[in-house]
NUTOR-517281 format. One record per residue (C-alpha): chain; x, z, y; residue number from 1; residue in one letter. Coordinates in steps of 0.02 Angstrom, whole numbers. Example, Ala and Ser with C-alpha at 12.3 -4.5 7.8 and 13.67 -1.06 7.14 Angstrom:
<atoms>
<atom cadena="A" px="615" pz="390" py="-225" num="1" residuo="A"/>
<atom cadena="A" px="684" pz="357" py="-53" num="2" residuo="S"/>
</atoms>
This chain:
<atoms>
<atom cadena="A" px="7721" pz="14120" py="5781" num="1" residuo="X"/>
<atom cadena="A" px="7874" pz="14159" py="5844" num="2" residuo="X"/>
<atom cadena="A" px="7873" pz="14098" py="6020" num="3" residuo="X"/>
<atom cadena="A" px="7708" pz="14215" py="6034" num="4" residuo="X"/>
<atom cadena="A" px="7697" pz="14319" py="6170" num="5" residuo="X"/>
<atom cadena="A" px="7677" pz="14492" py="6168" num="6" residuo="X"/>
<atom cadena="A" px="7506" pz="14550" py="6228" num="7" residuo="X"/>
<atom cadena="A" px="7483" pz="14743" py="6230" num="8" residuo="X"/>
<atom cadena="A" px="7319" pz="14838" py="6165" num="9" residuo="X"/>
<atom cadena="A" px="7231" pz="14868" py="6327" num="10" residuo="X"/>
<atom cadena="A" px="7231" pz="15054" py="6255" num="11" residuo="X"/>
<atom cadena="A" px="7439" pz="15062" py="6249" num="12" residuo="X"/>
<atom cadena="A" px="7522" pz="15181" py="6330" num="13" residuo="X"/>
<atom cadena="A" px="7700" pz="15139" py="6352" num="14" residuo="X"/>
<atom cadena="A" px="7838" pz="15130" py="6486" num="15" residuo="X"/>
<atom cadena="A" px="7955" pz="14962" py="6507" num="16" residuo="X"/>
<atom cadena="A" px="8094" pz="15028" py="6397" num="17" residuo="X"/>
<atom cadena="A" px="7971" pz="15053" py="6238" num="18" residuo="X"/>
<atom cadena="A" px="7868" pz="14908" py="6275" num="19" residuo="X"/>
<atom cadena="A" px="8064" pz="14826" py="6262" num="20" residuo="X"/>
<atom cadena="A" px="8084" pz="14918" py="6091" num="21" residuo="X"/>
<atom cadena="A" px="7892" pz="14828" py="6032" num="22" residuo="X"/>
<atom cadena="A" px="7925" pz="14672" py="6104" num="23" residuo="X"/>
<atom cadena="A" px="8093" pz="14658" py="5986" num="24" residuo="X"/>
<atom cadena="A" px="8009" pz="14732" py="5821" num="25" residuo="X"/>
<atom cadena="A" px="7855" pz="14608" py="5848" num="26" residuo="X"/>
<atom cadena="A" px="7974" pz="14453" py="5864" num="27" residuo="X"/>
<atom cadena="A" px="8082" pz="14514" py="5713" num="28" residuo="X"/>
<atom cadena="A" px="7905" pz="14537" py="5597" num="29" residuo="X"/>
<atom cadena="A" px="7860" pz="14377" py="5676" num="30" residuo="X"/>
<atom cadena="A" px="8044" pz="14288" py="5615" num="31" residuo="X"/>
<atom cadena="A" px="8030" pz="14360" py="5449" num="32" residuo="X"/>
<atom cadena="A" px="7830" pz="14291" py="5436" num="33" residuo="X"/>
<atom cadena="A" px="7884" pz="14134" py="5466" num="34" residuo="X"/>
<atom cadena="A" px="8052" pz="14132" py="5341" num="35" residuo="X"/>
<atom cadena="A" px="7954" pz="14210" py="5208" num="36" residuo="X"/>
<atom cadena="A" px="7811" pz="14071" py="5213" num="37" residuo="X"/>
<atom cadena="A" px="7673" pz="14228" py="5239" num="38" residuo="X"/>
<atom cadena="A" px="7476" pz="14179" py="5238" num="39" residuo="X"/>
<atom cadena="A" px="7410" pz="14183" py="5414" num="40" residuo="X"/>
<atom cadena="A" px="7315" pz="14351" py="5376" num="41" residuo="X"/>
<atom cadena="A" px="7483" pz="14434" py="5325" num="42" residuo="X"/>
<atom cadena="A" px="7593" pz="14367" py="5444" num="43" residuo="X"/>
<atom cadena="A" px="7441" pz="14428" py="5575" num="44" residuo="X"/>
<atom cadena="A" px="7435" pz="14605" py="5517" num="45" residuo="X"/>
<atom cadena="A" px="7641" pz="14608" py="5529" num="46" residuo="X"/>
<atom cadena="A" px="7623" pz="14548" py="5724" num="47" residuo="X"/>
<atom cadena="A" px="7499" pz="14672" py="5740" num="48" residuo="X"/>
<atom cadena="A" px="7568" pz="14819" py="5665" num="49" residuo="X"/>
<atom cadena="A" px="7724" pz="14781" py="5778" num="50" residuo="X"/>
<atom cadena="A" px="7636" pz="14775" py="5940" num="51" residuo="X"/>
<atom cadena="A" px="7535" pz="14921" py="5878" num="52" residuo="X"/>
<atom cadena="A" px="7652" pz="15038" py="5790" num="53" residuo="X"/>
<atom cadena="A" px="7711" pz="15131" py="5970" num="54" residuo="X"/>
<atom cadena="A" px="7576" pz="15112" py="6069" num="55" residuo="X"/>
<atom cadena="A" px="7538" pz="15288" py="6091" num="56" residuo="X"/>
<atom cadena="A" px="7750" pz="15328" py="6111" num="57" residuo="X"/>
<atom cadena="A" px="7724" pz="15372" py="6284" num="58" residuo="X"/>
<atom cadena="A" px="7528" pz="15451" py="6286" num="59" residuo="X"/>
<atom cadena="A" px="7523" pz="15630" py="6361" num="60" residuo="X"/>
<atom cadena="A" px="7547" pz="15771" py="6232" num="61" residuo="X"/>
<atom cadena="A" px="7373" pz="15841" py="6231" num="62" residuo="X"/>
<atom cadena="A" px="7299" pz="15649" py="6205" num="63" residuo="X"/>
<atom cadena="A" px="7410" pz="15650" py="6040" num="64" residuo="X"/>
<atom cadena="A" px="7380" pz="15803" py="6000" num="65" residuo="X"/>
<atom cadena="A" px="7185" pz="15761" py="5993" num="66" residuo="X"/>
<atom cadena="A" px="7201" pz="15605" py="5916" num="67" residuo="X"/>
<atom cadena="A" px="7322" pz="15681" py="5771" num="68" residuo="X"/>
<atom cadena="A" px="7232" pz="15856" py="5757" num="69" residuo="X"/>
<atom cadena="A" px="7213" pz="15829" py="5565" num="70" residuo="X"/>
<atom cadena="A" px="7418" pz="15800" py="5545" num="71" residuo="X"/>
<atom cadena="A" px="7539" pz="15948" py="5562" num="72" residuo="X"/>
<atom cadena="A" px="7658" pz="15865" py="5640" num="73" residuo="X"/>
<atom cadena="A" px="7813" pz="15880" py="5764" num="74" residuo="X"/>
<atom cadena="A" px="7752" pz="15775" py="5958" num="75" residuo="X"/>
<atom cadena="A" px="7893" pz="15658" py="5926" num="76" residuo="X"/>
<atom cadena="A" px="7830" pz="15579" py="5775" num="77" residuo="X"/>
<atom cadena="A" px="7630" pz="15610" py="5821" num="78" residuo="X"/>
<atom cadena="A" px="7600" pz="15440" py="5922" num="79" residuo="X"/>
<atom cadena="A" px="7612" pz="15349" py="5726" num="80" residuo="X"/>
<atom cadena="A" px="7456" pz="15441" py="5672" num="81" residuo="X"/>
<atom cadena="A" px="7386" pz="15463" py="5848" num="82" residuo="X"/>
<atom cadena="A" px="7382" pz="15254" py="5859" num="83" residuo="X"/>
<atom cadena="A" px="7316" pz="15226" py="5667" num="84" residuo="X"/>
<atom cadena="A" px="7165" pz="15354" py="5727" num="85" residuo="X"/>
<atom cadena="A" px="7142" pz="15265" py="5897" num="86" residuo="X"/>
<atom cadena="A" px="7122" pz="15106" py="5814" num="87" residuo="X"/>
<atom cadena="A" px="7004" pz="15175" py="5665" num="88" residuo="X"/>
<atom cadena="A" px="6896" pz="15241" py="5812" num="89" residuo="X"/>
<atom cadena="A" px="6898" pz="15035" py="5885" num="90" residuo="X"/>
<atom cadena="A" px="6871" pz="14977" py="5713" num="91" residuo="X"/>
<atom cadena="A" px="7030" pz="14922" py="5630" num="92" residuo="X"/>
<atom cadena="A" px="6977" pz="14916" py="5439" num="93" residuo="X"/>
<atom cadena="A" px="7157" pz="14846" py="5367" num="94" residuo="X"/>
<atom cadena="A" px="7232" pz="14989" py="5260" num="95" residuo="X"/>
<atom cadena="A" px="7422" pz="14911" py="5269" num="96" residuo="X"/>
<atom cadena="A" px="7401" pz="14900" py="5436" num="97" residuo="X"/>
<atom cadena="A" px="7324" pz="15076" py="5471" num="98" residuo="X"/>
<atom cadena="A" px="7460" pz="15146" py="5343" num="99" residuo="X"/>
<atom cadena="A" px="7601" pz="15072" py="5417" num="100" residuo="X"/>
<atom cadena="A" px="7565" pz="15103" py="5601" num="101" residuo="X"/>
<atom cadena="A" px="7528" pz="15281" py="5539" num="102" residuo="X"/>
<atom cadena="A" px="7696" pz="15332" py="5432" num="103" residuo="X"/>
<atom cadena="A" px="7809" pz="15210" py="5500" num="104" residuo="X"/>
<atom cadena="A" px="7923" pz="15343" py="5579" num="105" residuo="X"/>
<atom cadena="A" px="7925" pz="15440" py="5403" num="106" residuo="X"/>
<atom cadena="A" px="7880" pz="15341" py="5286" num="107" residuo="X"/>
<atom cadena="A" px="7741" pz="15334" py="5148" num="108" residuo="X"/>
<atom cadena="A" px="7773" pz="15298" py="4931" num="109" residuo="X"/>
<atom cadena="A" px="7608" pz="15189" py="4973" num="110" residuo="X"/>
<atom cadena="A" px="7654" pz="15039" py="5060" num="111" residuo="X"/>
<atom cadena="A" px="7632" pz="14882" py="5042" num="112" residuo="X"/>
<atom cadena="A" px="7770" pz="14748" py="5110" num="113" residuo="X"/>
<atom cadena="A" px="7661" pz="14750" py="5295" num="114" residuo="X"/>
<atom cadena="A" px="7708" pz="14953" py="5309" num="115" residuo="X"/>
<atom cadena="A" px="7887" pz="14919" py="5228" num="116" residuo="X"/>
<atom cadena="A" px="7922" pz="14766" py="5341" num="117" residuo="X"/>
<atom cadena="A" px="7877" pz="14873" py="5499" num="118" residuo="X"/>
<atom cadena="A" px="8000" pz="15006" py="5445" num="119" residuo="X"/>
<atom cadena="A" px="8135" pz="14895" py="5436" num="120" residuo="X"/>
<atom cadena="A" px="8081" pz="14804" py="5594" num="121" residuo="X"/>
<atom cadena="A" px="8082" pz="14968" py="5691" num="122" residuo="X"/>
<atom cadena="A" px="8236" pz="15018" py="5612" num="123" residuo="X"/>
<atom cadena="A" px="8351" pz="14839" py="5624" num="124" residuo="X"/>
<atom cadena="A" px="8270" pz="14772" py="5794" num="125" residuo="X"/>
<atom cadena="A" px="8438" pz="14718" py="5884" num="126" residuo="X"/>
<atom cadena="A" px="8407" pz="14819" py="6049" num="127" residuo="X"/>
<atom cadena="A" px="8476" pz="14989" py="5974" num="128" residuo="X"/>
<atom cadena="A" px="8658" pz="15012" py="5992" num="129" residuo="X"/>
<atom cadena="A" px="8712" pz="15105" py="5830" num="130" residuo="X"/>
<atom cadena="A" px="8790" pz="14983" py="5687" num="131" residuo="X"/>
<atom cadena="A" px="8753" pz="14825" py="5770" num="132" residuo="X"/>
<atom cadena="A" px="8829" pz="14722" py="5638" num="133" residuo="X"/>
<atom cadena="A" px="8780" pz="14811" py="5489" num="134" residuo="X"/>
<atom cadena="A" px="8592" pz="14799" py="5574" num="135" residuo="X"/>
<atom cadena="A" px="8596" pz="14632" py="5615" num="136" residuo="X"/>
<atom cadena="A" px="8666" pz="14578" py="5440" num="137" residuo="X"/>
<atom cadena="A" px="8522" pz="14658" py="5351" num="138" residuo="X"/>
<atom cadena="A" px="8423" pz="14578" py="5484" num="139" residuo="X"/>
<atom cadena="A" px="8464" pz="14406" py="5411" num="140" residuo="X"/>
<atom cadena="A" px="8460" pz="14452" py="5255" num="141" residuo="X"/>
<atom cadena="A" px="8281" pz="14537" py="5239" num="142" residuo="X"/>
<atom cadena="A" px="8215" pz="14343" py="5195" num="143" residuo="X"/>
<atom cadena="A" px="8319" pz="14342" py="5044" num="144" residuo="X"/>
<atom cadena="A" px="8319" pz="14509" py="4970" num="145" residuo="X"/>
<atom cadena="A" px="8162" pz="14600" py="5059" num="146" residuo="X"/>
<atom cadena="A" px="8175" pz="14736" py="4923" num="147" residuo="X"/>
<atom cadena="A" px="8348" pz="14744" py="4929" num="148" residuo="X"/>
<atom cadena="A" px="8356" pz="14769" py="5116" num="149" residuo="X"/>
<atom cadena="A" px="8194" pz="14889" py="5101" num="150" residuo="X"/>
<atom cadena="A" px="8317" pz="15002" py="4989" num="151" residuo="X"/>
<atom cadena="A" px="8468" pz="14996" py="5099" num="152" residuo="X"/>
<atom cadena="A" px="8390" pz="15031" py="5275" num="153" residuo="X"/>
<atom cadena="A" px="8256" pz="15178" py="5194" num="154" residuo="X"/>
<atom cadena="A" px="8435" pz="15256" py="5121" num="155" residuo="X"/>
<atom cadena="A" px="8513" pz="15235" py="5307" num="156" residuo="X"/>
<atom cadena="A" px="8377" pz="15319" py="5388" num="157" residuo="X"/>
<atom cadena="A" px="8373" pz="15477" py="5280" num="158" residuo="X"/>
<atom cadena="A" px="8573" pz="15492" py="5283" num="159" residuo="X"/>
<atom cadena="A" px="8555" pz="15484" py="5466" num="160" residuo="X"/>
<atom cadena="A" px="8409" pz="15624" py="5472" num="161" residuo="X"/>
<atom cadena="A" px="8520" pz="15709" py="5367" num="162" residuo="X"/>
<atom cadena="A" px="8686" pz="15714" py="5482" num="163" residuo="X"/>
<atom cadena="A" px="8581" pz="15732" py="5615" num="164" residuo="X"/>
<atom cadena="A" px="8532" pz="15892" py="5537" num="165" residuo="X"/>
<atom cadena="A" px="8334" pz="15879" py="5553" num="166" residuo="X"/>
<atom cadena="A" px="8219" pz="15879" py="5444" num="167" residuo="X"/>
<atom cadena="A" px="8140" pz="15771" py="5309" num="168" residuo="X"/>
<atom cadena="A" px="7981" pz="15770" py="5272" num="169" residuo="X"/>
<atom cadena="A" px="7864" pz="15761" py="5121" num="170" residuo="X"/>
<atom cadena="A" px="7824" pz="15582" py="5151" num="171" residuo="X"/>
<atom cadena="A" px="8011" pz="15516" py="5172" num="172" residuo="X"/>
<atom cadena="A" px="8055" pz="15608" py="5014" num="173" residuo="X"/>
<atom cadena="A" px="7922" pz="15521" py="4918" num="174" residuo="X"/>
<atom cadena="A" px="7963" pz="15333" py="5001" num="175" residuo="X"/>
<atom cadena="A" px="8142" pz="15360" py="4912" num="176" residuo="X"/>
<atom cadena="A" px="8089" pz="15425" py="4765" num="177" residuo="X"/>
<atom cadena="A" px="7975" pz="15296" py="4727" num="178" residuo="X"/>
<atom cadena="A" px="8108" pz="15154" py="4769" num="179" residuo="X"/>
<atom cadena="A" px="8277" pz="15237" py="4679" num="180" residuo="X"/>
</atoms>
């Protein structure tokens, strides 16, 4: 699986750079399917909730805004449940897929390892240029410590959102509490 190309959703709407960013998330879920020995149906709804997960990144503002109308949320973080809608509406019935294309820019207490693999996957994926080496090392590690690396890159993120001064929400909150 991981020689697989990357074949977009017909219904993706994304630029070169971001279909970059997916391509590199799908072949990390698809590296750590195949180290982790992962039953064909869970190492398929990894590869798809890579290729799926920012599909919507560069949709037009109102189309998000339609497809997220029941989530109050800021446009930057609306293509997550813009795409898990879109793909309710073309019949996706996995729950750890819809839930992890839907939170994974926050987070959610309610994953399962599919929506906590494409966290880290989004997070790690070796084409962002902040802590290369500590990435890349957690990278290699996720096969032997998945919970381990779950904890360390979920405490990353919200120490960068913090220093970054934005803010967190409810869902972020609850992902750490229900890992510390």
């Amino acid at each position: 699986m991981t020689d697989r190309a990357l074949v977009m959703p017909d219904w993706a709407q994304v630029g070169e750079k971001r279909r970059a960013h997916i391509a590199r998330v799908t072949a990390l879920l698809d590296r750590w399917a195949v180290q982790l020995k992962l039953d064909a149906a869970e190492a398929q709804a990894w590869h798809d909730v890579g290729r799926f997960h920012d599909a919507l990144r560069d949709a037009p503002e109102a189309e998000l805004r339609r497809l997220g109308a029941g989530f109050d949320l800021p446009l930057d973080v609306l293509h997550g449940p813009a795409a898990a809608t879109y793909l309710v509406s073309i019949g996706e019935s996995r729950v750890s897929v819809l839930n992890a294309v839907r939170w994974h820019t926050m987070g959610s207490a309610g994953w399962d390892r599919v929506g906590r693999a494409l966290y880290m996957a989004d997070f790690l994926e070796p084409g962002r240029n902040f802590m290369r080496p500590d990435r890349a090392f957690l990278a290699e590690h996720l096969p032997h410590d998945f919970d381990g690396v779950f904890r360390q890159v979920v405490r990353m993120r919200l120490e960068w959102t913090l220093r970054e001064g934005k803010a967190l929400f409810p869902e972020a909150v609850g992902l750490w509490n229900s890992i510390r």
